[in-house]
N, C-alpha and C positions, 0 to 999 in steps of 0.2 A: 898695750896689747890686750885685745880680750878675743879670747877662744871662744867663738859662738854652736855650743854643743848641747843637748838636753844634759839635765840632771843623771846621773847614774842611778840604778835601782841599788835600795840598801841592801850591800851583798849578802847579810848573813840569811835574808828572805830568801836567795836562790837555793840554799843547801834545805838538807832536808830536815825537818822540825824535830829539836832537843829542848830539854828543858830548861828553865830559867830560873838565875839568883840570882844575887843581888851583890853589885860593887860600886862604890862610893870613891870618892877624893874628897883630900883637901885643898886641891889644887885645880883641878878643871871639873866644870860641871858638863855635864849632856842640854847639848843645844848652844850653848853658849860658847863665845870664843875666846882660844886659848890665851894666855898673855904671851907675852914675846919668849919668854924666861924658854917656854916648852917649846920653840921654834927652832929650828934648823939655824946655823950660824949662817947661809946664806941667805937667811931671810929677816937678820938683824937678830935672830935670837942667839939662849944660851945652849941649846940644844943641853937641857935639864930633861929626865923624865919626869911625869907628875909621880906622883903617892897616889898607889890604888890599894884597896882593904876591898873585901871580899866575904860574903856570909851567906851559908842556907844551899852551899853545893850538894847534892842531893849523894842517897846512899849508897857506898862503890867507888866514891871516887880515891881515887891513888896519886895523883898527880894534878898538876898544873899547867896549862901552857898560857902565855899572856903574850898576846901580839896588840900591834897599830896598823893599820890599814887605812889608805886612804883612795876610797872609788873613785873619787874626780879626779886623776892625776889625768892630764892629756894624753894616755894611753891605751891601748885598750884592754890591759890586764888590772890597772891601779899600780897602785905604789906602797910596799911593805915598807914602813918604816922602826918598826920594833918584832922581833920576835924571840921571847926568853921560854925556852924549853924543861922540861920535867923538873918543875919545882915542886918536891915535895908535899904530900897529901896536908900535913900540918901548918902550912906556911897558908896564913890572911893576910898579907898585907906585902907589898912592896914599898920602902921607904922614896922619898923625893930623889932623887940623882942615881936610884939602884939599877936604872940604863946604861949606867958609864964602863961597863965594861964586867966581867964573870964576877969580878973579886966584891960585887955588889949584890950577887943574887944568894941564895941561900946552897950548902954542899950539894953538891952533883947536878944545879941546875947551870946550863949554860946558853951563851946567843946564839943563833944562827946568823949568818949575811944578812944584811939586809939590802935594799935597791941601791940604798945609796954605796954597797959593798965592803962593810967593817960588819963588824959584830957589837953592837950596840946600838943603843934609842939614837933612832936621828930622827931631828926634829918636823913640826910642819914646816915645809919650802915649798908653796905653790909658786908656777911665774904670775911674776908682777903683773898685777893689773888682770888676773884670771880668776874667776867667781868665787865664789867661795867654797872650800872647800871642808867636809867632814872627814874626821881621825876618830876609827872607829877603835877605842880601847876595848880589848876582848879579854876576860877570863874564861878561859876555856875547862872546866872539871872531866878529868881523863878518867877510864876505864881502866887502863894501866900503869904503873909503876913508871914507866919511863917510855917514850916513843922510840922506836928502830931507827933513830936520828943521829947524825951527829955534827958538831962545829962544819963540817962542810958542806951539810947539807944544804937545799936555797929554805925559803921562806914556801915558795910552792910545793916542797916538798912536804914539808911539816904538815901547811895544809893540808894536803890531800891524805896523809896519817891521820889528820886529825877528824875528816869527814868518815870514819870507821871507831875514833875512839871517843868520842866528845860526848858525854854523860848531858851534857847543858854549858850553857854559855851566860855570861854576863856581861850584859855592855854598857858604856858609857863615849858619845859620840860628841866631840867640841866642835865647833870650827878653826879654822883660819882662813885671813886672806890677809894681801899687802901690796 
């Protein structure tokens, strides 16, 4: 099967321009594609999140929010696949697997839904045989303490909180395909 569609524009170019830091892995680089490990169990992977570290959030910032996004999903929204909420002004770094569920993330931060519908990292799953696809890892540096969110909220909602609180962003963008 392959979905004959243009490239999606990289979303975070549609919003309006915040500042920029800087996040690193040890686990996925930007431009290159992800190993299976960080893959959706439907698409042979371990649905692992990577390890992201984080540095040079600019001044004000109070929080964290750290999503995955992926534009190319065959829809016309994309596809949230991670979204961990008000993680603490002092927290750099999320450990490898700190997707698996709250008891991973640092106090008071928690998941919201994601597309795939749980509350944790779920992996790249493009359909077989459909282009390749980028996972856009976002740290987001908040202007407050914690967003007006909570565990039931969607992933669009967050968004749209976060296009009012987001100080700068940092990203790191893999692929997948299979």
């Amino acid at each position: 099967m392959s979905l004959d569609r243009p490239v999606a524009p990289a979303p975070y170019e549609l919003l309006p321009q915040v500042g920029a830091f800087t996040v690193t892995s040890t686990d996925v680089r930007d431009g290159e594609p992800l190993a299976g490990r960080y893959a959706h169990g439907s698409s042979g992977g371990e649905n692992v999140s990577p390890q992201l570290a984080w540095s040079g959030a600019p001044e004000g910032t109070k929080s964290y929010v750290v999503t995955c996004f992926d534009p190319d999903a065959p829809i016309p929204g994309g596809f949230w696949h991670w979204v961990a909420v008000n993680l603490p002004a002092g927290t750099t770094e999320l450990p490898t697997g700190a997707g698996s569920g709250d008891d991973g993330l640092p106090a008071g931060a928690f998941h919201v839904r994601t597309d795939f519908g749980s509350r944790d990292y779920g992996g790249a799953a493009p359909p077989q045989g459909d282009q390749v696809h980028r996972y856009y890892f976002v740290v987001h540096a908040v202007d407050v303490d914690a967003l007006d969110v909570d565990q039931d909220s969607s992933a669009a909602v967050v968004s749209f909180n976060l296009a009012f609180h987001t100080l700068a962003r940092a990203i790191l963008a893999p692929t997948f395909a299979h």
